[in-house]
BAGUMI-250994 format. One record per residue: residue in one letter; x, y, z of N, C-alpha, C in turn. Coordinates in nm, 2 decimals. Layout:
# residues N
+------+--------+--------+--------+--------+--------+--------+--------+--------+--------+
| mike |    n.u |    n.v |    n.w |   ca.u |   ca.v |   ca.w |    c.u |    c.v |    c.w |
+------+--------+--------+--------+--------+--------+--------+--------+--------+--------+
|    A |      X |      Y |      Z |      X |      Y |      Z |      X |      Y |      Z |
...
+------+--------+--------+--------+--------+--------+--------+--------+--------+--------+
//
This chain:
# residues 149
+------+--------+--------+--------+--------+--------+--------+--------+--------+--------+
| mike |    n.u |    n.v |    n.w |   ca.u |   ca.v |   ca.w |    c.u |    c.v |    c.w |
+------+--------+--------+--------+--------+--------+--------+--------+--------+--------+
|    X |   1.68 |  12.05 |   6.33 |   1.70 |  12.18 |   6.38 |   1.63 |  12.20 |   6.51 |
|    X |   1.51 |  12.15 |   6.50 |   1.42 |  12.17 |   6.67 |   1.47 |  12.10 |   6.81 |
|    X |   1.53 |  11.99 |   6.70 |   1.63 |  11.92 |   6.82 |   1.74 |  11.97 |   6.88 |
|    X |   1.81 |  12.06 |   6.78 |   1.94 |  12.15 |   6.83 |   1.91 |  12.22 |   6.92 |
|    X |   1.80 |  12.29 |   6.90 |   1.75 |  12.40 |   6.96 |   1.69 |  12.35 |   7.11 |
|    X |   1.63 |  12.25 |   7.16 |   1.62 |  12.17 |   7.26 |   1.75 |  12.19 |   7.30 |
|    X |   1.80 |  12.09 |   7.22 |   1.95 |  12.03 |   7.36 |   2.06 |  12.12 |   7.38 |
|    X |   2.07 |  12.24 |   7.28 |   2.15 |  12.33 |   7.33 |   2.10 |  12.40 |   7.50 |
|    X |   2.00 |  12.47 |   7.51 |   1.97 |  12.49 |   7.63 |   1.97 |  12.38 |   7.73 |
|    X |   1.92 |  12.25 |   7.72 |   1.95 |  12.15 |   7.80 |   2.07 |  12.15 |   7.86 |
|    X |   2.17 |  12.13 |   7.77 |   2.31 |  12.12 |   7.74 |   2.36 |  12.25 |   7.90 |
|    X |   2.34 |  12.33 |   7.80 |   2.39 |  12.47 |   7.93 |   2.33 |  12.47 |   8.08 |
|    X |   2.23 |  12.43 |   8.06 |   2.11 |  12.41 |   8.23 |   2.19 |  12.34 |   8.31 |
|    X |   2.25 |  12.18 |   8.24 |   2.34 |  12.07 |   8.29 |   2.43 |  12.12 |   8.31 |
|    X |   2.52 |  12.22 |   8.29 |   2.66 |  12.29 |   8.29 |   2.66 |  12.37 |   8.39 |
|    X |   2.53 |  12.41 |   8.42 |   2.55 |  12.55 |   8.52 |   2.50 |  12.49 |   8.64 |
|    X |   2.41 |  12.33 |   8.66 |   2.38 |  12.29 |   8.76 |   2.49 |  12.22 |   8.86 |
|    X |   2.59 |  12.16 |   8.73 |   2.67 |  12.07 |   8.79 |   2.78 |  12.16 |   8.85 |
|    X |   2.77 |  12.31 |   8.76 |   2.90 |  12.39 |   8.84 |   2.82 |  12.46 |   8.97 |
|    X |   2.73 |  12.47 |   8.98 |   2.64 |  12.50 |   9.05 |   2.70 |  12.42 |   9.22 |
|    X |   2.67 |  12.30 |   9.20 |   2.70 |  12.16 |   9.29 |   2.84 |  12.16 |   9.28 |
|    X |   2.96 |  12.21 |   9.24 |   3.10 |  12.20 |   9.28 |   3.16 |  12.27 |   9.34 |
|    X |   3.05 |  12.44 |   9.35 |   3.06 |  12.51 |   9.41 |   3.03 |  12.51 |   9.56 |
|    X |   2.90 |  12.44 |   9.57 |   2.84 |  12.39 |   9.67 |   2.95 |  12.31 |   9.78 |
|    X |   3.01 |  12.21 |   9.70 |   3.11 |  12.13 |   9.78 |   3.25 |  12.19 |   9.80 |
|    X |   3.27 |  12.26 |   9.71 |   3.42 |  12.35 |   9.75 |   3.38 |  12.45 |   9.88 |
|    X |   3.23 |  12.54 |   9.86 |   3.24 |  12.66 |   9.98 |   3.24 |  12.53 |  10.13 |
|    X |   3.18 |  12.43 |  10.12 |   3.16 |  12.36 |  10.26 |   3.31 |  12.26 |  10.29 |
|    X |   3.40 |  12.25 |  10.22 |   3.48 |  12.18 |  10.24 |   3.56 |  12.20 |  10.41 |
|    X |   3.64 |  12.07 |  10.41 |   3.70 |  12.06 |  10.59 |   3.80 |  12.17 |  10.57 |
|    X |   3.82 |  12.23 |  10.67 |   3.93 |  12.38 |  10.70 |   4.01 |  12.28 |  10.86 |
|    X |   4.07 |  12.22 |  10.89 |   4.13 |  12.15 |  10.97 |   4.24 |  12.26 |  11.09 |
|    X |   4.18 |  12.39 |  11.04 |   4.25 |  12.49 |  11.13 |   4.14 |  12.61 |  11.14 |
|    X |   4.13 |  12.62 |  11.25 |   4.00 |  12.75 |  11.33 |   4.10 |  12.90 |  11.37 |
|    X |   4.04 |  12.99 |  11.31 |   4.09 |  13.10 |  11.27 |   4.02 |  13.20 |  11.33 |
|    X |   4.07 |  13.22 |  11.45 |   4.00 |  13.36 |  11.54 |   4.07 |  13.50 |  11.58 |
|    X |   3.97 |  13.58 |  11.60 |   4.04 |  13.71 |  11.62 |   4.14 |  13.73 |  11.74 |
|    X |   4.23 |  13.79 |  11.75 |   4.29 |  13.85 |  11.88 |   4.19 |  13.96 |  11.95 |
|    X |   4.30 |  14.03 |  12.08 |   4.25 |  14.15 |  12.13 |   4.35 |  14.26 |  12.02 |
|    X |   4.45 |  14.14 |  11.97 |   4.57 |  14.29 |  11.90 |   4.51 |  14.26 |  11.78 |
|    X |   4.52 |  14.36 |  11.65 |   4.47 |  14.44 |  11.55 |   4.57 |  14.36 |  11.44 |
|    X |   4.53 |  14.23 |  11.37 |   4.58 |  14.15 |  11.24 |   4.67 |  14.04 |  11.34 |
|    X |   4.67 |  14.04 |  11.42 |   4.72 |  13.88 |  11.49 |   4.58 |  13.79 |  11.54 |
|    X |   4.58 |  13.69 |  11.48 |   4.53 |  13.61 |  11.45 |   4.53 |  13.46 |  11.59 |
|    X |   4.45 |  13.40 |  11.59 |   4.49 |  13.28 |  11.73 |   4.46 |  13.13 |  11.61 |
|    X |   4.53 |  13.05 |  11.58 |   4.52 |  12.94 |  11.52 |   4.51 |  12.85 |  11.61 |
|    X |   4.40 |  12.73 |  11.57 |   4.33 |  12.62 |  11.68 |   4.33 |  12.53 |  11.57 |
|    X |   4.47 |  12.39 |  11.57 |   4.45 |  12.30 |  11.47 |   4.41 |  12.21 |  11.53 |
|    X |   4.35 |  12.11 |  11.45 |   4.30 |  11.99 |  11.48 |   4.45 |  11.93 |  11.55 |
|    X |   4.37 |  11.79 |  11.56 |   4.53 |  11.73 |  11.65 |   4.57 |  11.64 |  11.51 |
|    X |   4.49 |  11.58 |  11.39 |   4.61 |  11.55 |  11.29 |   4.66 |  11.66 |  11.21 |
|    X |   4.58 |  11.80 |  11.22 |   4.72 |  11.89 |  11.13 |   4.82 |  11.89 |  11.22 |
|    X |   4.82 |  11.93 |  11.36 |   4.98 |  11.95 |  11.44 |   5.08 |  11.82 |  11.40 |
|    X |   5.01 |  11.72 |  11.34 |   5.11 |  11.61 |  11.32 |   5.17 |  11.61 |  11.21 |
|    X |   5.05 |  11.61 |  11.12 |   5.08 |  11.67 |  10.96 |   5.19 |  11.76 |  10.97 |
|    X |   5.19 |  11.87 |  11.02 |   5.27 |  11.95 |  10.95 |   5.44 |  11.96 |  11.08 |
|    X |   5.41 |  11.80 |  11.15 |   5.53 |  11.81 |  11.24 |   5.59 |  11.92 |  11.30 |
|    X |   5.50 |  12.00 |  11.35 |   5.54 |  12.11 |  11.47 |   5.61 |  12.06 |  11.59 |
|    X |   5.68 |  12.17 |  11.61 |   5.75 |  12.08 |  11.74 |   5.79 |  12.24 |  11.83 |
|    X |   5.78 |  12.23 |  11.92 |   5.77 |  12.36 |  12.02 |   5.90 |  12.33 |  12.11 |
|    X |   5.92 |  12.47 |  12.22 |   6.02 |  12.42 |  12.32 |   6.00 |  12.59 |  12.39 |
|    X |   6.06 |  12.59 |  12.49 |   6.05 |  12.71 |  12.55 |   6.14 |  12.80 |  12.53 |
|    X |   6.12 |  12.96 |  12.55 |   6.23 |  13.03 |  12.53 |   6.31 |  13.03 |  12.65 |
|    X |   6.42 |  13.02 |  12.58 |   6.57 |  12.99 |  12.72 |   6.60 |  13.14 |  12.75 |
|    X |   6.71 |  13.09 |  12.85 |   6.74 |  13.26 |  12.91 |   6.90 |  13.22 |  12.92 |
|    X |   6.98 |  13.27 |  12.83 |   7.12 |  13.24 |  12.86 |   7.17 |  13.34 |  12.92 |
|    X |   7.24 |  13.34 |  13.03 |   7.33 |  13.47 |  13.11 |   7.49 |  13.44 |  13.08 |
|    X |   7.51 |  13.57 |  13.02 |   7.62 |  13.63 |  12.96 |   7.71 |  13.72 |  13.08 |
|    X |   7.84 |  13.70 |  13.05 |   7.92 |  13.86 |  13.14 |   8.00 |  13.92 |  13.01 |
|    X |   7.93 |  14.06 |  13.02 |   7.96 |  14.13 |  12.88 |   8.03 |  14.28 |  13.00 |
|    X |   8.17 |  14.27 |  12.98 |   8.28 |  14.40 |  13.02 |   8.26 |  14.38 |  13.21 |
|    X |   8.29 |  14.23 |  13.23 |   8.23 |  14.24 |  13.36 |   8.13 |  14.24 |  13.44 |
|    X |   8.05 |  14.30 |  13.35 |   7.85 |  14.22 |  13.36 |   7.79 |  14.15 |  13.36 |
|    X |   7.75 |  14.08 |  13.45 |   7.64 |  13.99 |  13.42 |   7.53 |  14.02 |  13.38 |
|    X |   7.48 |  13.95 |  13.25 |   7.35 |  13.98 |  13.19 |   7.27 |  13.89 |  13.11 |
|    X |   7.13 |  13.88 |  13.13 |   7.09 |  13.77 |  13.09 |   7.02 |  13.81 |  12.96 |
|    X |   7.00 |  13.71 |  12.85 |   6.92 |  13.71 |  12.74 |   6.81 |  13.64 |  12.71 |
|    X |   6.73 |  13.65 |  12.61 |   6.63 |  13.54 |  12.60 |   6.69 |  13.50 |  12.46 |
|    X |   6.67 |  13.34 |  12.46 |   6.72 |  13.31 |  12.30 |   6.63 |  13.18 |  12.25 |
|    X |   6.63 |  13.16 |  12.12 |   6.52 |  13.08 |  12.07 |   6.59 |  13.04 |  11.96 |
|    X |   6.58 |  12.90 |  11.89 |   6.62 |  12.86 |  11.79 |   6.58 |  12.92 |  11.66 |
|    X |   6.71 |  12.96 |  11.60 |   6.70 |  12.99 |  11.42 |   6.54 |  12.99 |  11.34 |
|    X |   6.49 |  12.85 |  11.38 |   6.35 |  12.79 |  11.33 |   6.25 |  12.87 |  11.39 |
|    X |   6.28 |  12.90 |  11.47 |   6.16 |  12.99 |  11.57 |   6.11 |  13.11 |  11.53 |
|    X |   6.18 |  13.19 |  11.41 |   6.19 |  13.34 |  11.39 |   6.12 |  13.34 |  11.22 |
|    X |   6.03 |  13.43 |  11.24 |   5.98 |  13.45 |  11.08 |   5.94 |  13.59 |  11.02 |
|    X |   6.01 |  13.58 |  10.88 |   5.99 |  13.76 |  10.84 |   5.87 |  13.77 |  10.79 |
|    X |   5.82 |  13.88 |  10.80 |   5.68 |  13.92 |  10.70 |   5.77 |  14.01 |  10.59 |
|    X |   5.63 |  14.04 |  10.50 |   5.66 |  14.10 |  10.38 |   5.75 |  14.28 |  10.40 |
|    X |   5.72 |  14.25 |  10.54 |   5.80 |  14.43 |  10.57 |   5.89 |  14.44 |  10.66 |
|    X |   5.99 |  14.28 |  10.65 |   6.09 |  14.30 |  10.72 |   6.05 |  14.27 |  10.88 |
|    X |   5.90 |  14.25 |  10.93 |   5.92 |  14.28 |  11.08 |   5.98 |  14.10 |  11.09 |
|    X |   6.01 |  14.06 |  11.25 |   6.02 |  13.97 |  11.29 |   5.91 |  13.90 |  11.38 |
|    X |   5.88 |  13.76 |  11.39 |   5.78 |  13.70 |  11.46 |   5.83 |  13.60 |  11.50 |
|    X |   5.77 |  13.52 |  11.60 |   5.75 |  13.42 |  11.63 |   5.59 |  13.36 |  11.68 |
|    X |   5.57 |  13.21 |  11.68 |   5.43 |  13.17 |  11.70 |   5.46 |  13.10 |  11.83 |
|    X |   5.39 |  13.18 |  11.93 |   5.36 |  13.10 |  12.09 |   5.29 |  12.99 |  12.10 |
|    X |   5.31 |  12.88 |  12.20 |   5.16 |  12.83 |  12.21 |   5.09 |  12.82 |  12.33 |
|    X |   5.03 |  12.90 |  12.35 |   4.97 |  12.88 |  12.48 |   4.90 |  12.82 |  12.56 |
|    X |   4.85 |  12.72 |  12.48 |   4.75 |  12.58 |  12.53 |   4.80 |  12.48 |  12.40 |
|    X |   4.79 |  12.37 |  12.45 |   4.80 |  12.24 |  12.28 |   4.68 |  12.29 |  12.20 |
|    X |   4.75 |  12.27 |  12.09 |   4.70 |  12.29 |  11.95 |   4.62 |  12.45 |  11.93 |
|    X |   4.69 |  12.53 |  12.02 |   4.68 |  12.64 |  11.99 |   4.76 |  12.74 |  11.97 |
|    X |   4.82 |  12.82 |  11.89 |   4.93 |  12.93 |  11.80 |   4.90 |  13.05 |  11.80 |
|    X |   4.94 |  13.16 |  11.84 |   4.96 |  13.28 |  11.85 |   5.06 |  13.34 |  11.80 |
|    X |   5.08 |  13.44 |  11.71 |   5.20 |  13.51 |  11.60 |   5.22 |  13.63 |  11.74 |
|    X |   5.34 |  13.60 |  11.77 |   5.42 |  13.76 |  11.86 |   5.54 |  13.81 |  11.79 |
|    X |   5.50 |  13.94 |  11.78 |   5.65 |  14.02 |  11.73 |   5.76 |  13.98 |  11.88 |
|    X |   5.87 |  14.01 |  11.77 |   6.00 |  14.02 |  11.86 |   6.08 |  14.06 |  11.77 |
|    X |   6.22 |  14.12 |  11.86 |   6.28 |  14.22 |  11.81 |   6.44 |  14.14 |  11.82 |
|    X |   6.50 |  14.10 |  11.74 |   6.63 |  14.06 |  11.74 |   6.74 |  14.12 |  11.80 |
|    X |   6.85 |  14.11 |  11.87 |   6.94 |  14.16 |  11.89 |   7.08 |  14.10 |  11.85 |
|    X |   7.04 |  14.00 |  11.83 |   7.20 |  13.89 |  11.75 |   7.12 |  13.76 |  11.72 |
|    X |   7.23 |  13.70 |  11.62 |   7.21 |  13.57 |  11.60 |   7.31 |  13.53 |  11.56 |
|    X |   7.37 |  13.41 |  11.65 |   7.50 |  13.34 |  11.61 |   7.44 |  13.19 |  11.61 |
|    X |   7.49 |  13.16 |  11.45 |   7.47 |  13.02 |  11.45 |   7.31 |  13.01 |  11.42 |
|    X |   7.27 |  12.89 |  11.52 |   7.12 |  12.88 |  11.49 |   7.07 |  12.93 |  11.62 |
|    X |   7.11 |  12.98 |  11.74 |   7.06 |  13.09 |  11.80 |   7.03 |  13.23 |  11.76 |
|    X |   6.88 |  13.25 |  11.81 |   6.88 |  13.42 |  11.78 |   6.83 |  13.43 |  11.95 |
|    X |   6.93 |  13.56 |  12.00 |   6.91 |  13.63 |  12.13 |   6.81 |  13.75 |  12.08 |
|    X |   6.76 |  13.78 |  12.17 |   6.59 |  13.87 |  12.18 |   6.60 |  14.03 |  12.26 |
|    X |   6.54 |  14.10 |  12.15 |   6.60 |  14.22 |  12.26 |   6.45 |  14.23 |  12.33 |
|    X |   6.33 |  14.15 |  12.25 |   6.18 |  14.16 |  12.27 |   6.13 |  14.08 |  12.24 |
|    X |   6.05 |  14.01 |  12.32 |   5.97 |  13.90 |  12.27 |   5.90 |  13.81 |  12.36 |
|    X |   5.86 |  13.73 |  12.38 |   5.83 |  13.63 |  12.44 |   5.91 |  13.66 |  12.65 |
|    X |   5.81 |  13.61 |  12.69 |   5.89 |  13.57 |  12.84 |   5.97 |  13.42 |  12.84 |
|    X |   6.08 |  13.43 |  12.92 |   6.16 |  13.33 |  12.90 |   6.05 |  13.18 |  12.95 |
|    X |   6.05 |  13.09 |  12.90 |   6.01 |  12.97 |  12.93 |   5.82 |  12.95 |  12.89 |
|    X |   5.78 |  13.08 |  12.78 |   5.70 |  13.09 |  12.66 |   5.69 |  12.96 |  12.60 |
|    X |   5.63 |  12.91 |  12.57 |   5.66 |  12.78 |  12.47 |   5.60 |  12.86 |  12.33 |
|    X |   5.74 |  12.85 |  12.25 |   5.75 |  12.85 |  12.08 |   5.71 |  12.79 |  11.96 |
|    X |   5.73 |  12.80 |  11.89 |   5.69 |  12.69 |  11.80 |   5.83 |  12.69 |  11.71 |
|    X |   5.93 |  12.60 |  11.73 |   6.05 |  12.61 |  11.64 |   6.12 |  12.54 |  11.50 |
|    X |   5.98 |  12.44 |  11.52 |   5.96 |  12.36 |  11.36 |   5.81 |  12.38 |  11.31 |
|    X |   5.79 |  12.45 |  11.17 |   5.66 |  12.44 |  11.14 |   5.58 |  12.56 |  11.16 |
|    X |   5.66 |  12.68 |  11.18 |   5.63 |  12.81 |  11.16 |   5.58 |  12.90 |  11.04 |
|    X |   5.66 |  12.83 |  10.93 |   5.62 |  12.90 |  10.83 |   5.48 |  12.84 |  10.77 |
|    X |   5.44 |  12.74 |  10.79 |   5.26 |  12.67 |  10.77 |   5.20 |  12.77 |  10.86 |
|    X |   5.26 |  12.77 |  10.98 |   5.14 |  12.84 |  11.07 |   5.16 |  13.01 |  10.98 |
|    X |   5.23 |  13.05 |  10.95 |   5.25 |  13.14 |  10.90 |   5.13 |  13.18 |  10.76 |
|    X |   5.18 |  13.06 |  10.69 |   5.06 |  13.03 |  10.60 |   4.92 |  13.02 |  10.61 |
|    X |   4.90 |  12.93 |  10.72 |   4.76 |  12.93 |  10.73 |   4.66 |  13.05 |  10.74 |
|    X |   4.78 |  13.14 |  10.90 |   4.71 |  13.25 |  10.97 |   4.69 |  13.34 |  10.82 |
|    X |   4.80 |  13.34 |  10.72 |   4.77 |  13.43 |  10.61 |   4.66 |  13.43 |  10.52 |
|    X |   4.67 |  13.31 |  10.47 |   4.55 |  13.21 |  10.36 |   4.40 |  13.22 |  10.38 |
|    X |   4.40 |  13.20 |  10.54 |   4.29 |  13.19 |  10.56 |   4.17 |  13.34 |  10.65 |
|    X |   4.29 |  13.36 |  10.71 |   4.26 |  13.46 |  10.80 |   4.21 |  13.60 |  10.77 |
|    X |   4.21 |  13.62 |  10.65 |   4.20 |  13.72 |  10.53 |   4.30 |  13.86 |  10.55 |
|    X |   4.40 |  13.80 |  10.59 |   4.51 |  13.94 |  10.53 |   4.55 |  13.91 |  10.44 |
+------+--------+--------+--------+--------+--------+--------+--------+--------+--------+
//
């Protein structure tokens, strides 16, 4: 009986130390993406390492400017690949800029058509912006997961 009474407490000391120490190693673990504020209010600036951009095979390109004659008019558009466009939970539209390597920026933009795997822009980005048109929805991820929205 005096023995039970020993190693039961023993028992639990060992339990709370070792969860103690897995805690320790989970709060310090590698975060392979840096998560900073903007000037604008819940947009986020993502800074990956150079093997997550590989990891998660991102691939960028600039936004084009296609010029249209619509009833006789000439008029130009901005347009970005299908891949390039992501919804949030309330319907708005985004895309992720990059404005230096291995850096991501979330900008609204505002649709005006999409034919095919083109979407034309009634807002967004300046033409020749570099995009991010594969691997949006990770960066999407991340900025959410981590970023604390």
């Amino acid at each position: 009986m005096t023995r039970t009474r020993i190693l039961g407490p023993a028992l639990i000391g060992a339990a709370v130390l070792i969860s103690s120490c897995r805690q320790d190693l989970v709060a310090h673990s590698h975060n392979p993406v840096q998560i900073d504020s903007t000037a604008v209010k819940g947009i986020m600036k993502l800074t990956l390492e150079e093997r997550a951009v590989t990891r998660l095979g991102l691939a960028t390109r600039p936004v084009a400017e296609q010029v249209v004659t619509l009833h006789g008019r000439t008029a130009s558009r901005k347009v970005v690949p299908y891949g390039a466009i992501m919804y949030d939970t309330k319907g708005e539209t985004w895309t992720y800029t990059n404005p230096e390597p291995r850096v991501f920026v979330r900008e609204r933009v505002v649709v005006e058509d999409i034919q095919g795997d083109q979407v034309f822009l009634a807002e967004g980005p300046e033409t020749g912006t570099t995009i991010v048109h594969v691997g949006a929805p990770e960066l999407m991820g991340a900025e959410h997961k981590y970023g604390g929205h």
